[in-house]
C-alpha positions in Angstrom: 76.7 134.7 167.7 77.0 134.0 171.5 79.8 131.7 173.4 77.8 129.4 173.5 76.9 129.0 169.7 79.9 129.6 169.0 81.2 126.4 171.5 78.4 124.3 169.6 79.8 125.1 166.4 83.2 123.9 167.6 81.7 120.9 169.1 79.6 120.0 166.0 82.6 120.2 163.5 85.0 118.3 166.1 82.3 115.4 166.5 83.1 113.3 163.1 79.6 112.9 162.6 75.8 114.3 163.3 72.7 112.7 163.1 69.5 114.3 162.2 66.1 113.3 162.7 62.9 114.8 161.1 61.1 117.4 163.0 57.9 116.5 164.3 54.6 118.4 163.5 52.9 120.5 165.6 52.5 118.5 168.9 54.8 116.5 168.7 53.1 115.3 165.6 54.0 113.2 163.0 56.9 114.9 160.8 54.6 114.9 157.4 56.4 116.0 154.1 58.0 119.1 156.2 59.8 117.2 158.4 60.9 114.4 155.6 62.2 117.4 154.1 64.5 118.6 156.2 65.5 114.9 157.5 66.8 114.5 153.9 68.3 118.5 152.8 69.3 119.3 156.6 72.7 116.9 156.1 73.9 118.0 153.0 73.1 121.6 153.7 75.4 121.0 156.6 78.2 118.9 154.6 78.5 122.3 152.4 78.7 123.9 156.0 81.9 121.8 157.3 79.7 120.1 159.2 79.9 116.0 158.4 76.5 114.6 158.5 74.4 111.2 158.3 72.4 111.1 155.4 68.5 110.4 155.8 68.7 107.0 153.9 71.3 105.7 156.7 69.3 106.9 159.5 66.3 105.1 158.2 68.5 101.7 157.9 69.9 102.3 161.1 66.1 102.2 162.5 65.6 98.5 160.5 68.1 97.3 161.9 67.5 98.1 165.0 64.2 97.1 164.8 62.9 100.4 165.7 59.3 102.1 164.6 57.1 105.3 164.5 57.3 108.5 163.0 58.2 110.7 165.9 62.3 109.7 167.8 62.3 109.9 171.1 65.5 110.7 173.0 66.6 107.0 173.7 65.9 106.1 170.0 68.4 109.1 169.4 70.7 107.6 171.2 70.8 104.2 170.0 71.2 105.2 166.8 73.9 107.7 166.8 75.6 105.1 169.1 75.7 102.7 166.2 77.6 105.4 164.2 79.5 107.1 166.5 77.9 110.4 166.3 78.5 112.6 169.3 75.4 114.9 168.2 71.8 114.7 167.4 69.7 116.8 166.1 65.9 116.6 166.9 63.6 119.4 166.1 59.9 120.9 165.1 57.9 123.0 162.7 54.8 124.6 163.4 52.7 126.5 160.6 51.1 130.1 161.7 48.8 131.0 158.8 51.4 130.7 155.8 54.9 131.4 158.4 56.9 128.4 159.0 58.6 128.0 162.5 61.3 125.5 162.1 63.5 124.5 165.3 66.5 122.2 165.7 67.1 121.0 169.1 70.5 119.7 169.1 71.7 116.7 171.9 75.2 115.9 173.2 75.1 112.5 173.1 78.2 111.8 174.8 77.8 114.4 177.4 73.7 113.3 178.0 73.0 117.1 177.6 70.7 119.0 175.6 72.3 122.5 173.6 70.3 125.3 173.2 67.8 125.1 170.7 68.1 127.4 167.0 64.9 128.9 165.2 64.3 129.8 161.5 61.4 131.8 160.6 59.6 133.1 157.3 57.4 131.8 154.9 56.3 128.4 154.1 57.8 129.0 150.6 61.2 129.8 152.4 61.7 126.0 153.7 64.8 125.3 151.3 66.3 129.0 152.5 65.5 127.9 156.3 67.4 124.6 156.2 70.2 126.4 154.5 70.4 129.1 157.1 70.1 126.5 160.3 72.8 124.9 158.9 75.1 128.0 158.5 74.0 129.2 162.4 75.0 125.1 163.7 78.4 125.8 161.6 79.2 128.9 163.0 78.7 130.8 159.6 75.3 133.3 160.4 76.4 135.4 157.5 77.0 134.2 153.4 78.0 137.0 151.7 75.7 137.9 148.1 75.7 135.3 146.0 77.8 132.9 147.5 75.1 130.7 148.9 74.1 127.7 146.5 71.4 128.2 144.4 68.2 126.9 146.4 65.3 124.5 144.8 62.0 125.4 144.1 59.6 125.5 146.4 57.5 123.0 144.4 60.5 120.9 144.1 61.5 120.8 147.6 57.7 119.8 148.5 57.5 117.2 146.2 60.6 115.9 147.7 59.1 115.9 151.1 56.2 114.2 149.8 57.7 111.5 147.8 59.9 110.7 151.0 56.9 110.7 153.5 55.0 108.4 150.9 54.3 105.0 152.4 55.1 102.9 149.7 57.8 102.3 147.4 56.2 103.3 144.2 54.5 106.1 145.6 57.8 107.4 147.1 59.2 107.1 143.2 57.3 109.1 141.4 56.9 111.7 144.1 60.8 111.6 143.9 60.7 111.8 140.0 57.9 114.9 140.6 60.5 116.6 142.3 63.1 116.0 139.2 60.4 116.5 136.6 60.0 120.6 139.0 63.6 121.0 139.4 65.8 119.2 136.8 69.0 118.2 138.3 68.0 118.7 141.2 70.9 116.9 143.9 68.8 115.8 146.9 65.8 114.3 144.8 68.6 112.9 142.8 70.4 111.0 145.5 67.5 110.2 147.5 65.6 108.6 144.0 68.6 106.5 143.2 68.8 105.2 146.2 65.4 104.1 146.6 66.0 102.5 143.3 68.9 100.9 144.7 66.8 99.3 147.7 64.2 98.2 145.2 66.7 96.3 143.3 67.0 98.3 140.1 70.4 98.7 139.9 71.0 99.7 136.4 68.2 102.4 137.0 70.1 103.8 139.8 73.8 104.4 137.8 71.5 105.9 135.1 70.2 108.3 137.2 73.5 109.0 139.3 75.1 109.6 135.8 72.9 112.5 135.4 74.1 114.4 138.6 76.5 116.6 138.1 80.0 117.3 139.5 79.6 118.6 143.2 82.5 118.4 145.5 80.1 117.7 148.5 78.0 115.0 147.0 81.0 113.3 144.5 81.8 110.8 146.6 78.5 109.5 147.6 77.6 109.5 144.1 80.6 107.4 143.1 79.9 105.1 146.4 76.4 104.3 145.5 77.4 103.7 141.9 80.3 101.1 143.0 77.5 99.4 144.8 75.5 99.1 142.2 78.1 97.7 139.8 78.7 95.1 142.7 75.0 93.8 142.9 75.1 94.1 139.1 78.1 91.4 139.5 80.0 93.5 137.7 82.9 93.1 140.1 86.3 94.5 138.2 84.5 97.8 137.3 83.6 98.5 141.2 86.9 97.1 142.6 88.2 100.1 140.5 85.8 102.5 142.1 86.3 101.8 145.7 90.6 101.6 144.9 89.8 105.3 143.4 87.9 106.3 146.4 90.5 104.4 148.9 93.1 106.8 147.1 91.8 109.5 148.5 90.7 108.5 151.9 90.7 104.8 152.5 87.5 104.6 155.5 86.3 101.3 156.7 83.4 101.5 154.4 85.6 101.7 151.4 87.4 98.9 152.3 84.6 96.6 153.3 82.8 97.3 149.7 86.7 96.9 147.6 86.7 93.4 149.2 83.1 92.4 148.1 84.2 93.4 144.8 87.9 91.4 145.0 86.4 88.2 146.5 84.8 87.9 143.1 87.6 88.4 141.1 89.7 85.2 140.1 92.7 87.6 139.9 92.3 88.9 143.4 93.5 85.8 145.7 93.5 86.3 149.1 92.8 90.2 148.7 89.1 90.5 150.4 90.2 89.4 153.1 93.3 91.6 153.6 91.2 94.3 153.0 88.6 93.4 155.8 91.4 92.8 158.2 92.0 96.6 157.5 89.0 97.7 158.0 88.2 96.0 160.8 91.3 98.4 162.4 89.9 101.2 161.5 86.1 100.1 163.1 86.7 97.8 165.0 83.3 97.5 166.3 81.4 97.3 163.1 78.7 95.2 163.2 79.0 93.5 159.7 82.7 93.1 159.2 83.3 89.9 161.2 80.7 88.5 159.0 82.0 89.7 156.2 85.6 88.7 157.1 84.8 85.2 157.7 82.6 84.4 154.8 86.0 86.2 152.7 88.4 83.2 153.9 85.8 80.8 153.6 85.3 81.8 149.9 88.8 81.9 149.9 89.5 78.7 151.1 90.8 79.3 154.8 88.4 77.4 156.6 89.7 77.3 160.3 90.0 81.3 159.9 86.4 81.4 158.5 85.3 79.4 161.4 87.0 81.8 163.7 85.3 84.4 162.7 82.1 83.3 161.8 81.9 81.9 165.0 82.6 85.7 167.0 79.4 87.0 164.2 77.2 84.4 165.6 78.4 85.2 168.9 76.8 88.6 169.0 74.0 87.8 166.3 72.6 84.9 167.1 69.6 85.0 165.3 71.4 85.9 162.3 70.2 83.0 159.9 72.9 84.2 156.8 76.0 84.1 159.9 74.6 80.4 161.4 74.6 79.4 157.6 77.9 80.1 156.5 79.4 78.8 159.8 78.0 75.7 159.2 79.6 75.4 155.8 83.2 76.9 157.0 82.7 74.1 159.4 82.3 71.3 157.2 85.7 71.9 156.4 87.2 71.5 159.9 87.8 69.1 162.4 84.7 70.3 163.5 82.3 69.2 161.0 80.1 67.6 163.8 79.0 71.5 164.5 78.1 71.9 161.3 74.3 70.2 161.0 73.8 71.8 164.6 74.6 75.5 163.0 73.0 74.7 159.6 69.4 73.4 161.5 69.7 76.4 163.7 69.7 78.9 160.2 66.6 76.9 158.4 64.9 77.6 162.1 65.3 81.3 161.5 64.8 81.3 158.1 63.1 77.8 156.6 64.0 79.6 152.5 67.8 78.0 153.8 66.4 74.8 153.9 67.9 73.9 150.6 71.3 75.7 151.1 73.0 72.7 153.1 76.1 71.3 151.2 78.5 74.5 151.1 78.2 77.0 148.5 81.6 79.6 148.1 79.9 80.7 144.8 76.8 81.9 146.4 77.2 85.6 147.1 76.4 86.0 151.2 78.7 88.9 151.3 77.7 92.1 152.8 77.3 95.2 150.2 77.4 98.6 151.6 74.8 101.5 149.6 76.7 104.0 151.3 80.2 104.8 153.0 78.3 105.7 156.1 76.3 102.6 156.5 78.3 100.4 159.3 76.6 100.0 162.0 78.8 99.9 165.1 77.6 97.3 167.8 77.5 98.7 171.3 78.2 95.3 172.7 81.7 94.6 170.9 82.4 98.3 172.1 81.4 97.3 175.9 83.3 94.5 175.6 86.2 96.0 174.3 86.3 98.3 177.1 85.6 95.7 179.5 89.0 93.9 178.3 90.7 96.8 178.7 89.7 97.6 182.7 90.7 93.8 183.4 94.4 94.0 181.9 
């Protein structure tokens, strides 16, 4: 390898986090079920690598949220969203097709130093895609060789297709059963696993989802996002107790923001937990400090718990930098109700039905009505780039 992939490699491992976005076509094309591939293999492929990657499903939320559309990233779009992570790198990329050869390219982007790295090439047969991903991720680690028969066992070609296809599919159902093609090609098969379940999980079908997770088994790399997605989906199944003992088992090990933020959706439920949701948001909120959601979350945790001039407080900073946030505006308006400033509280609670007329009915305050934010994956906080410019604005002027 030369200095300078081997400097990449060091850079990539020291980042904390990449992002990767799906090749486009040929021609800057749209990424089809090759690229959708790769967007969703290419970060676990590197987590076996060393490498600590975003998985597809967060990158695609990330988008939502930032209101952003259309198949093919451009560089800015890059940006944004591995700003909203913290990610140092991205990686963009493209596939072409000569005859039955695949070319697939990764382009990788220095984010924090506005520079593109050189770009790395795979070659070989279309069949080979699984192999190709797999070998990428080795060069971006650092690792071009993997001695016989240590390399993980690869998927089908039919399997990894079928993936791609289910992925690229433009609606839900359709993305299910390609997802469940895949599985029904490659029993057990990890990626289609994950990916499935957590499409099930965004459709609502919670009890679906742990059935499916169940059936994956043991892998050190994919463990804990298997056990994350479950918690949630113990949480939206309001079975709060059994979750609050997932995340504390996860926390054990390596207590991260998104742990934290998902333990105190679980303890705000519990009678036995008084005062604990909160605690643990306060904790969290050191370790991210610029998380989008965990104001939010924070002040809707002493509001439920009964601390209205705290829940004020900090609903008041989430409307602050979401003002269009309907949920925020409502729950302000019923921590204020509670306050000497309960005149505010028909100005906030008109302002929410104005975004969002369904919130029409929600005006006398509710603490049993479940506004808290639920996290599908560890990964999922969004940072806001404003709180961050502001905090470093505070900073210059002391």
């Amino acid at each position: 390898m030369s200095s300078g992939g081997l400097l990449l490699a060091a850079a990539l491992a020291a980042s904390g986090r990449v992002v990767v976005f799906p090749p486009a076509g040929p021609d800057r094309g749209a990424p089809g079920w090759i690229g959708a591939a790769v967007e969703e293999t290419l970060p676990r492929a590197l987590q076996r690598a060393g490498i600590s990657a975003l998985p597809g499903a967060d990158r695609r939320r990330a988008l939502e949220a930032l209101g952003i559309s259309g198949p093919v990233a451009t560089r800015a779009t890059g940006v944004r969203v591995a700003e909203s992570f913290g990610a140092r790198f991205v990686l963009f990329g493209s596939w072409d097709l000569t005859g039955g050869d695949l070319a697939l390219t990764l382009q990788p982007f220095d984010v924090a130093a506005a520079e593109q790295r050189p770009a790395l090439t795979a070659r070989g047969p279309m069949e080979d895609l699984g192999r190709l991903v797999g070998e990428l991720a080795r060069e971006l680690a650092g690792r071009l060789a993997v001695p016989q028969g240590q390399a993980p066992a690869g998927a089908p070609f039919a399997a990894v297709r079928a993936l791609g296809e289910g992925l690229a599919a433009r609606d839900r159902e359709s993305r299910v059963a390609g997802l469940r093609r895949a599985l029904v090609l490659h029993p057990g098969y990890p990626d289609a696993t994950l990916a499935l379940a957590r499409t099930l999980y965004d459709a609502a079908r919670f009890a679906d989802a742990r059935e499916l997770l169940a059936s994956l088994g043991s892998d050190p790399v994919l463990d804990r996002e298997r056990i994350y997605l479950d918690g949630a989906c113990l949480l939206r199944l309001g079975r709060h107790a059994e979750a609050d003992v997932v995340y504390a088992g996860l926390a054990a090990s390596e207590p991260t923001a998104g742990v934290l933020a998902n333990r105190a959706a679980a303890r705000l439920r519990r009678p036995d937990a008084a005062g604990g949701a909160s605690m643990l948001l306060r904790q969290a909120l050191d370790k991210a400090p610029h998380a989008a959601e965990l104001p939010f979350g924070l002040g809707f945790a002493h509001f439920v718990e009964g601390d209205a001039e705290a829940a004020v407080f900090w609903l008041r900073d989430a409307v602050r930098y979401a003002p269009s946030d309907a949920r925020a505006r409502l729950a302000l308006s019923w921590a204020l109700r509670g306050t000497a400033h309960a005149d505010e509280a028909d100005e906030q609670w008109r302002a929410a039905t104005a975004l969002d007329p369904a919130l029409e009915s929600l005006r006398r305050p509710d603490a049993t009505r479940p506004l808290e934010p639920i996290l599908p994956s560890e990964s999922a906080l969004l940072l806001d780039p404003e709180r961050k410019a502001d905090a470093r604005r505070v900073l210059r002027e002391r």
